[in-house]
C-alpha positions in Angstrom: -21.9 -5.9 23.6 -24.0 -8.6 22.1 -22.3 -11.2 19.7 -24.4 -10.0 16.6 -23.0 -6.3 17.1 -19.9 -7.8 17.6 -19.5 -10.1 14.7 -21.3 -6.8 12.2 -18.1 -4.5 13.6 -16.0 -7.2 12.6 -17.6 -7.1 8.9 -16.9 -4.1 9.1 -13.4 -4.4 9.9 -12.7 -6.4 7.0 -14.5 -4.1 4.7 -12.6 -1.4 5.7 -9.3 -3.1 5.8 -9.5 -4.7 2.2 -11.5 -1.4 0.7 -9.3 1.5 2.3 -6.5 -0.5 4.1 -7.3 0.8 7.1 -9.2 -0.5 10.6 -11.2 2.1 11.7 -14.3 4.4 10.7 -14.8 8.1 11.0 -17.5 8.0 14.2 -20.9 8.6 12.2 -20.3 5.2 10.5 -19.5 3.6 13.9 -22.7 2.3 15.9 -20.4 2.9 19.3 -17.9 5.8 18.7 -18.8 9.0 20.6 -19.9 11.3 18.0 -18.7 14.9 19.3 -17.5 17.5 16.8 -13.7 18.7 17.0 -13.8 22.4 17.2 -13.8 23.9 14.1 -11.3 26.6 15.1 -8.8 24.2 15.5 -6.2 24.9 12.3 -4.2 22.0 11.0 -1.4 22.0 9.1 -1.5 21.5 5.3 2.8 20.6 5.5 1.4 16.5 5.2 -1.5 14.4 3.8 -4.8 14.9 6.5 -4.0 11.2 7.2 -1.3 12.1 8.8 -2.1 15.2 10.7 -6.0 14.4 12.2 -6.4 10.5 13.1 -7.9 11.8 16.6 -9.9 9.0 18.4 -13.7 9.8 18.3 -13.5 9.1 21.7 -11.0 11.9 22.7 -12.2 14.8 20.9 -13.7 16.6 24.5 -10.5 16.2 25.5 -9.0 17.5 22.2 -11.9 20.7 22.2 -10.4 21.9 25.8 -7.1 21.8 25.3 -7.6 23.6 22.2 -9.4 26.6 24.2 -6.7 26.2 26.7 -4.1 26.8 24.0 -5.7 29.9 22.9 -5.7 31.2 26.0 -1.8 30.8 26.6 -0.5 31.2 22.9 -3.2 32.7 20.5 -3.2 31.7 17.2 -1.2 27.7 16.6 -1.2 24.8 13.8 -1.9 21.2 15.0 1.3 19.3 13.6 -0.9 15.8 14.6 -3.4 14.8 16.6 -3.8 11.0 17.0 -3.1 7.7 19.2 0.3 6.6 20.0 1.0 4.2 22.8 -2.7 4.3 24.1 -2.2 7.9 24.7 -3.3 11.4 22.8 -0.6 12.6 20.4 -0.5 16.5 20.2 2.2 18.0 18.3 1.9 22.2 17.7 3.7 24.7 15.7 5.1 26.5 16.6 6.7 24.6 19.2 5.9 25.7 22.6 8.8 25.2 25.0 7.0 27.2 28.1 6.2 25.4 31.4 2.3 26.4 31.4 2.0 24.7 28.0 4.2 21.6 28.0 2.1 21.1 31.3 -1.2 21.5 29.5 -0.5 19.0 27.0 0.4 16.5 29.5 -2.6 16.9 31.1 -5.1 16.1 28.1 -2.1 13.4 27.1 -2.4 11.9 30.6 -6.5 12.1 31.0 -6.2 10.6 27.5 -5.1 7.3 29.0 -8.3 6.9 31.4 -10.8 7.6 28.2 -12.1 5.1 26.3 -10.9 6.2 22.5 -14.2 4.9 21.1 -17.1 5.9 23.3 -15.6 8.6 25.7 -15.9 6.9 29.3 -13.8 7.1 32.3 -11.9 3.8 32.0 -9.2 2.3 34.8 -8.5 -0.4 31.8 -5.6 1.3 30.1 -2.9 -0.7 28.1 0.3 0.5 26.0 -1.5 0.0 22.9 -5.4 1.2 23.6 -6.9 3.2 25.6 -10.3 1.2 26.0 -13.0 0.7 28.4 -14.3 -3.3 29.6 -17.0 -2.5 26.9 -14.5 -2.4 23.9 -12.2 -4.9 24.5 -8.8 -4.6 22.7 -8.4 -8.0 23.1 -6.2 -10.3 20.4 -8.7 -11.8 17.7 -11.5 -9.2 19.6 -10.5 -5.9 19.4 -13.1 -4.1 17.3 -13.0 -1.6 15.0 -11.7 2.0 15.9 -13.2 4.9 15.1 -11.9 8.6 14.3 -13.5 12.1 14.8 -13.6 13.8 11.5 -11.2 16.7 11.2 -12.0 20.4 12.4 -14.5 21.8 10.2 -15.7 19.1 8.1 -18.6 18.1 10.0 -19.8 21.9 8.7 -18.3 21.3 4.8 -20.5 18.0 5.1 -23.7 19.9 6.1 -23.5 22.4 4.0 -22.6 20.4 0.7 -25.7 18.3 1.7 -28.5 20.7 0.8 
């Protein structure tokens, strides 16, 4: 990453931090974040703010997408409780819970393949750390660690679109 890219995410940063107090961007305002589209199928629940449900890692949303069609396979219909980062790992909470082997076992899987994908750009990363999962390219760093980037939530990418004419 060159030091001009690097010093305009840290802008960035700032801006966002003193604007919306937050440090990330949703992906299409990120020049690095991977810019896949959560499926829009995916149903989230309205019980708390959006905030607090979809703060998925633009990174992790191919991950996110087949787990999701997994899940439909084993339980039908479900509602995404949350879907973020927590400990440099995918955070996938359901309702209704799901206590059977084949699903608790699914999760894990996307949780664990979570940990060896960069949460900004998508690439297989042996970097991992307890707070980010980032590869050599997006250092996490103290005083370096650039600005994150979320996917947006199931189904806005196509309210966008279509409110755009």
């Amino acid at each position: 990453m060159t030091d001009e890219l690097t010093a305009e995410l840290q802008q960035m940063k700032a801006r966002e931090l003193a604007e919306y107090g937050r440090i990330f961007l949703f992906a299409g305002g990120h020049p690095e974040a991977l810019r896949d589209v959560a499926d829009p199928s995916i149903a989230l629940s309205t019980q708390r703010s959006p905030g607090q449900v979809w703060a998925l890692p633009a990174g992790w949303v191919r991950i996110v997408n087949e787990l999701h069609h997994d899940l439909l396979e084993l339980l039908g219909e479900y509602v995404v409780t949350r879907a973020d980062q927590k400990a440099g790992r995918l955070c996938y909470d359901i309702a209704p819970p799901s206590f059977s082997d084949a699903v608790q076992h699914r999760i894990a899987g996307a949780e664990d393949e979570s940990r060896h994908t960069c949460e900004l750009c998508g690439v297989n990363t042996s970097k991992t750390s307890i707070y980010a999962a980032r590869c050599t390219r997006h250092a996490t760093g103290a005083g370096h660690r650039i600005i994150g980037a979320i996917a947006r939530p199931p189904g806005e990418s196509e309210r966008l679109k279509a409110a755009d004419p």
